[in-house]
N, C-alpha and C positions, 0 to 999 in steps of 0.2 A: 793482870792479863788473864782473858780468858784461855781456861784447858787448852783448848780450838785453834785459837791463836799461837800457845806455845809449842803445841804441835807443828803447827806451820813454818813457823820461826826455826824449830830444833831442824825441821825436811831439809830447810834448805839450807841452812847452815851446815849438817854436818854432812859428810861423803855417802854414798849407797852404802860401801861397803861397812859404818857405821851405827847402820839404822838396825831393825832386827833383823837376822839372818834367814834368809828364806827357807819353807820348811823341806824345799829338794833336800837339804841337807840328812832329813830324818828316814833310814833304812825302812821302806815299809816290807810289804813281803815279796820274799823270794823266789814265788814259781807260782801259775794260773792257778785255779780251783777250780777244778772239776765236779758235776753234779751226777747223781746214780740216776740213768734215764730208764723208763721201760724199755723191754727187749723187741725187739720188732713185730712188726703182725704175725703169726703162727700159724696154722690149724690145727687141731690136735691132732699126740699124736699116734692115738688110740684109732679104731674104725669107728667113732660114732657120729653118729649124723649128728649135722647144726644147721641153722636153718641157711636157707638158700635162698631168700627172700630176699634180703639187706643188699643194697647195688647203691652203688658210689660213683657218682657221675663222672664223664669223662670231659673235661675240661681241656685249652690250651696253657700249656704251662711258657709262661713270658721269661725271658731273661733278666736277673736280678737286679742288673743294674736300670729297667725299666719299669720295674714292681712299684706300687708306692709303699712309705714307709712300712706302714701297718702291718706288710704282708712278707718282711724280711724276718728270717730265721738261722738257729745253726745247725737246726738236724734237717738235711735236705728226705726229700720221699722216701730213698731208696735208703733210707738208715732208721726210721720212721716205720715206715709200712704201711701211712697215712696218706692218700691222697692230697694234693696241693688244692682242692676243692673243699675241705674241711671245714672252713669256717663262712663260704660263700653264701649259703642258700640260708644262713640266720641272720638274726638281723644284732645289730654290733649292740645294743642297750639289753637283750637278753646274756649275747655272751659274757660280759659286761660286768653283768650281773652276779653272773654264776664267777667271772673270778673273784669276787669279790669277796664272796663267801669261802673262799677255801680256808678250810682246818689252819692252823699255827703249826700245826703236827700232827698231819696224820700218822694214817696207818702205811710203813714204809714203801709197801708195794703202791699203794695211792701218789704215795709221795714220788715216786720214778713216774708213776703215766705224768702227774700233775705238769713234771718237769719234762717230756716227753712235747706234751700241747701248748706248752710256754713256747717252747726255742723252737717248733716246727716250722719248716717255710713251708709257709702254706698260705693261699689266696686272701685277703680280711673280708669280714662280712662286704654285700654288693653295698651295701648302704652307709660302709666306713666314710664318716667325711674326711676334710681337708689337713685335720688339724692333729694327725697322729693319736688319736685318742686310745683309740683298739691297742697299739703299740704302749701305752702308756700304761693302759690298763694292767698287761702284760708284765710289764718291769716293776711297777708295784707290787703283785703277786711274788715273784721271783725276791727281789726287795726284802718281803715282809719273811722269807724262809729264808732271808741271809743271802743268797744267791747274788753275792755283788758284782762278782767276776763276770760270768754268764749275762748279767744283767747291761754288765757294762761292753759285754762284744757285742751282743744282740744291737743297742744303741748305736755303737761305732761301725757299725756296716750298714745301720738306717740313715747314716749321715747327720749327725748331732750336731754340726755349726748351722744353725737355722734356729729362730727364733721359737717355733712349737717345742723343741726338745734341748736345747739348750743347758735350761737352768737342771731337766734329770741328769744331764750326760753331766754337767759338775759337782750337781751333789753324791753321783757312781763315781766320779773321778775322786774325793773328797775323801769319802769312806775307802776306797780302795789303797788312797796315797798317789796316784799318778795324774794329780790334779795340771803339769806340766805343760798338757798343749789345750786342753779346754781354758785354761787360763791364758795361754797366749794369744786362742781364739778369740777371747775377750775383750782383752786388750786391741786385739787389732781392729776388732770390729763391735766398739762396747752395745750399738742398739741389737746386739744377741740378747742381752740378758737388762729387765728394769731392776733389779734389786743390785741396789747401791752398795749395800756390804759387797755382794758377791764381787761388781768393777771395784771396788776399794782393795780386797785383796789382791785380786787379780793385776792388776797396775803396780801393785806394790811386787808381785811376785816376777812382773814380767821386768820390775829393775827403774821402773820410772817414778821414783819413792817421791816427786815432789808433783806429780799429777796425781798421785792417791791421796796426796795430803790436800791438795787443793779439791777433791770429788768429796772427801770428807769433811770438808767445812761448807761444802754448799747442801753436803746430804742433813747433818746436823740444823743448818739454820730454817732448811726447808721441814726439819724432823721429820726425815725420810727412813732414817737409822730406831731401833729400840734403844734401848736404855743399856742395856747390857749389849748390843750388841756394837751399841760406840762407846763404852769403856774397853772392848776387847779391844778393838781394833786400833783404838789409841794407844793402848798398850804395844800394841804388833808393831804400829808405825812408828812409835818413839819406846826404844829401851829405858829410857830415863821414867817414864809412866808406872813401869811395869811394879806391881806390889800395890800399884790405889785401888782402891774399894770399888767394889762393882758388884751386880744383884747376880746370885747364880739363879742359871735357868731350869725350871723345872725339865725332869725328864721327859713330859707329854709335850713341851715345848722346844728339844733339842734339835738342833738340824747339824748336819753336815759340819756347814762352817761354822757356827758357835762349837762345837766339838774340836773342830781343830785350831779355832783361835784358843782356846781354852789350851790346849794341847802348847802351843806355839810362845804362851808367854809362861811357861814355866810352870803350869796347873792342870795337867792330864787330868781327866777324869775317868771315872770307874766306866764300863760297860755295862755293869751288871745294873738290871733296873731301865736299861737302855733297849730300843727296839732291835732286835738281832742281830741284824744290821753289821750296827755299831762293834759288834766282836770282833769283825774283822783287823780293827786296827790293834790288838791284844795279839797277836799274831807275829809278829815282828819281833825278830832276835832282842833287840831292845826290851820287848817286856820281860817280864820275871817270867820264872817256868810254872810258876801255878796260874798266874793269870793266864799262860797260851793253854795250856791244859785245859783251864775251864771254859776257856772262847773254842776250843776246838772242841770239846765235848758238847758245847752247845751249839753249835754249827754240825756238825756231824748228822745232830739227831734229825735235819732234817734233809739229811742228803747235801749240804751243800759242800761239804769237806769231803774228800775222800777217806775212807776209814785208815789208809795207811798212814798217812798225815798222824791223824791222835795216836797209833799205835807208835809214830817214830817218835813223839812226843813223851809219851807215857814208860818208853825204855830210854830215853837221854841220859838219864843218871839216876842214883840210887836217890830215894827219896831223904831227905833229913829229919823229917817228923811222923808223925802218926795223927793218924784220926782224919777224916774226910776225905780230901781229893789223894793224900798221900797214901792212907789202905786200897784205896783203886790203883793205883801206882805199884805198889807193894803187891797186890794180887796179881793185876796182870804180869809182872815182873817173875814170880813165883809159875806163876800157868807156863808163861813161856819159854823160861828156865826147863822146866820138866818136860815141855815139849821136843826142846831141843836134844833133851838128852834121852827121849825117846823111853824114860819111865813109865811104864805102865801105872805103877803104885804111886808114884808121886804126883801124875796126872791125874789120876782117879780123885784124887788129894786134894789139888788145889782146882780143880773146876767146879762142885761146887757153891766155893766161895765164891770164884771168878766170876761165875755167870749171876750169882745175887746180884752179886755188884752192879755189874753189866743190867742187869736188868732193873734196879732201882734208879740208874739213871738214863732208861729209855735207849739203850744202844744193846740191846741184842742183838737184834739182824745186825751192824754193824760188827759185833764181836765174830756173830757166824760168817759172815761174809772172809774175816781175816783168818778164824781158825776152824769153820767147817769141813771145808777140803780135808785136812788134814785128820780131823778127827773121824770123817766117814773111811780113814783109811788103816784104821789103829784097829786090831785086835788085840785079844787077850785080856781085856778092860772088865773090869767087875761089874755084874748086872747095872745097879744102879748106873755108873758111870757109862756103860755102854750104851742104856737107857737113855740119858741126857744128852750125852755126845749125836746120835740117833738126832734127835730134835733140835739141835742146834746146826747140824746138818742138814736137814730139811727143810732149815728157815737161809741157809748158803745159796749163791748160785746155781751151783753146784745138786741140788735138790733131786732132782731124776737120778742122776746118778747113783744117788746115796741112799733110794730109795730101790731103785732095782736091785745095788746090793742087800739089802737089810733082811734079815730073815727076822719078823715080826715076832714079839715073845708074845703078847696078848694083843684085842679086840681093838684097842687104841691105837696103837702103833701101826696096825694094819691098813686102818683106817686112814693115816696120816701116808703110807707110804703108796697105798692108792690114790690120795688123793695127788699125789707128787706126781702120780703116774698121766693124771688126768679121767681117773675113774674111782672114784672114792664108792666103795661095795658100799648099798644100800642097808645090806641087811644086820653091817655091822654099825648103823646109825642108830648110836642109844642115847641120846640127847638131843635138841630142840636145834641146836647150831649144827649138829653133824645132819640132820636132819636137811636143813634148811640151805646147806653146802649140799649134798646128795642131788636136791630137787636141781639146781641149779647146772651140775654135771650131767642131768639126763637125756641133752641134745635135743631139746625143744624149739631152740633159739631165744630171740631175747624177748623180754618181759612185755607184756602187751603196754605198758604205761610206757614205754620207750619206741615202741613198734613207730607209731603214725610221723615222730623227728627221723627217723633210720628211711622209711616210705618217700618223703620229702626231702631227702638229701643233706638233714643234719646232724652230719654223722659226728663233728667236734661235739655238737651242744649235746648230741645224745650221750658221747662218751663221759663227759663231764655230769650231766644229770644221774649217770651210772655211777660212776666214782663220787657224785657229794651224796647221794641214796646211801651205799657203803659208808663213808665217812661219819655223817651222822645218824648211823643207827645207831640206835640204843640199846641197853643190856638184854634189852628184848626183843628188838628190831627183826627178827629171824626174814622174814617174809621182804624187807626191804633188803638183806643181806641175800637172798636168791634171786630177787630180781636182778639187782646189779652185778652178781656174777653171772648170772644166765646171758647177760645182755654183754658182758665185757667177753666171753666167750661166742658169743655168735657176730660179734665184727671182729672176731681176729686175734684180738688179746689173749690169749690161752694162758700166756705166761704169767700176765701180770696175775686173773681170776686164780691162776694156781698157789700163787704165793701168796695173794691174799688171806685165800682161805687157810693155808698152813699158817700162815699169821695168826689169824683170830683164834684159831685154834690152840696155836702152840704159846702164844703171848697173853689174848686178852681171856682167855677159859683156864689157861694150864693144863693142856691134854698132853 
């Protein structure tokens, strides 16, 4: 008898509740995920003139529920600071474009606007067609930095039972774990989705174990299915399968549901190696505490975790081992210990360590975000450590603040805590990058290579032209690194240009 047939034979022979257990059963995670967005429009706020040139059309703003998809968001204007006309006056194959290229990781203030312009509600280009592409484009970006959460409400409020958007809203349902009503959707109305795996689960999932079997012997004979991906699914469908040989999939070939068929007959696979994504389901009380630690470390780094998240992680329990993810455990544990007990000497101690750490695996601003505050508020600290503390502070929220307190001991730190201010003194620019941050703070407005999109009303494309300018410059970039501050400060951004530049500064230089 063929495989195919004994499948069908086993469907209907034995009971639902006999066949494999549907994966609702598997805990995924317990509370949304939040993304770090930029701060809203600003002016600085300093007296210095910016240019008065840049005007942003005034538009009718429609009611949401009569928007088309493309143009649905979760940061409304007024949390934003962005006009709802933002992406109007471009045309959708440039904007397109430009997300296409964004960094894997930027630089963390890029990384807030980036997520900022993702989830705006704001108008889609005039020339968006029918078929939610703009919107697609969008969730890919967000997608490729992990942002599954985010990705998957943006979709669920554009209305995802519809055949254009469909198959993203399950493979967000997928990665997330609340694959539940996109599957029911399915089912109920299978010409949602042509891929025959995705109605096989889904059928199976929604309880009708002997119409999955029958979709899978006509997907099989029509060979509509891969090779592995109807060994999974025979496995799914009949527990008696499970353990026969089947091709694993390459990582550049992974989807959603090979992931979790994998997952579902008793063969999890790694994340690691896997598109970012995929850490999300490492997250789950179910996995081990080094694998969440390292799915949240690496979710983190790009904003998609909130930094308390890894901190509650990283203090759950005493580590057991040494070496690798456990010395970051064991530092942080030691940092926060001594914070807590408000030792000057033992904090001096273990910071540091704490911040190497932190820093070799790309979560500073994160580490500052959780313990700047509190270190711009500590005296009595020995030079050096009052030194560091200072700059781990100024890469915080928290930044102005901690900069109007700081009484500058040299030319560097003065330099860092004007720039905080939003006037970085010129004359204490002794390098090519303090330099080139300076020119950008002198209230010129923005870069004439951005001027003629700002003139014509595209003020998305232009901000985005500004942030990938920043993003991809290079160790020597100076000149593309003042344009796109000049430019992120004369529409409004003041915040983000600030923290940028204490960024590069305090991160990619060592100042």
């Amino acid at each position: 008898m063929r495989q195919t047939d004994a499948l069908i034979a086993s469907i209907f022979i034995a009971s639902g509740a006999a066949a494999q257990e549907p994966l609702s059963a598997i805990e995924w995670l317990d509370a949304p995920v939040s993304v770090t967005v930029a701060a809203p429009r600003v002016m600085p706020l300093d007296d210095m003139s910016v240019s008065e040139g840049v005007d942003t059309p005034q538009v009718a703003v429609m009611p949401l529920g009569s928007a088309r998809r493309d143009s649905v968001g979760l940061l409304p204007s007024d949390v934003t600071g962005l006009p709802v006309s933002l992406w109007q006056a471009s045309t959708e194959r440039a904007v397109m474009a430009q997300f296409a290229r964004l960094s894997p990781e930027p630089l963390p203030a890029i990384q807030a606007l980036y997520y900022t312009l993702l989830l705006a509600e704001a108008e889609a280009p005039a020339d968006a067609g029918a078929g939610a592409d703009f919107l697609k484009a969008r969730l890919t970006a967000l997608e490729s930095f992990g942002a599954v959460d985010p990705a998957l409400a943006l979709i669920e409020r554009a209305g995802p039972a519809n055949p254009a958007l469909f198959d993203r809203w399950l493979d967000l349902s997928l990665l997330a774990g609340t694959e539940n009503a996109a599957c029911k959707a399915l089912a109920d109305t299978p010409p949602l989705s042509q891929r025959y795996g995705a109605r096989i689960f889904c059928t199976a999932r929604a309880g009708d174990w002997q119409t999955a079997a029958l979709l899978y012997e006509t997907a099989r004979a029509l060979d509509l299915l891969s090779a592995t991906e109807a060994d999974l699914l025979a496995q799914f469908l009949d527990p008696e399968m499970v353990g026969e040989s089947h091709s694993r999939t390459s990582p550049s070939d992974m989807t959603p549901l090979l992931f979790r068929l994998y997952e579902s007959i008793g063969e999890p696979l790694s994340t690691q190696g896997l598109p970012r994504a995929f850490a999300m389901a490492d997250l789950r009380p179910s996995s081990g505490w080094r694998a969440r630690i390292e799915a949240a470390e690496r979710l983190t780094r790009t904003g998609a975790l909130p930094p308390n998240r890894l901190s509650g992680l990283y203090t759950e329990r005493s580590p057991a081992a040494s070496g690798g993810v456990w010395d970051r455990v064991a530092a942080i544990q030691a940092f926060d210990q001594a914070l807590a007990r408000g030792s000057r000497d033992a904090i001096a101690n273990a910071l540091p360590d704490v911040w190497r750490k932190m820093r070799e695996q790309r979560l500073s601003v994160s580490f500052a975000e959780l313990y700047g505050k509190d270190l711009a508020a500590l005296s009595g600290l020995s030079a050096p450590a009052r030194a560091l503390a200072l700059r781990i502070a100024l890469l915080s929220p928290d930044y102005e603040t901690a900069a109007q307190a700081a009484n500058p001991d040299d030319p560097a730190e003065a330099f860092l805590a004007g720039l905080a201010r939003g006037a970085p003194p010129a004359d204490l620019a002794d390098t090519p990058l303090k330099e080139a941050i300076a020119r950008a703070f002198d209230g010129k407005g923005p870069a004439r290579t951005h001027a003629g999109m700002l003139n014509s009303g595209k003020l998305g494309q232009a901000i985005l032209t500004a942030a990938l300018q920043l993003d991809e410059a290079g160790p020597r970039g100076f000149d593309d690194i003042s344009k796109s501050l000049a430019t992120l400060r004369a529409v409004g951004l003041e915040d983000t240009a600030r923290r940028a530049g204490l960024q590069l500064l305090i991160l990619e230089r060592g100042t």
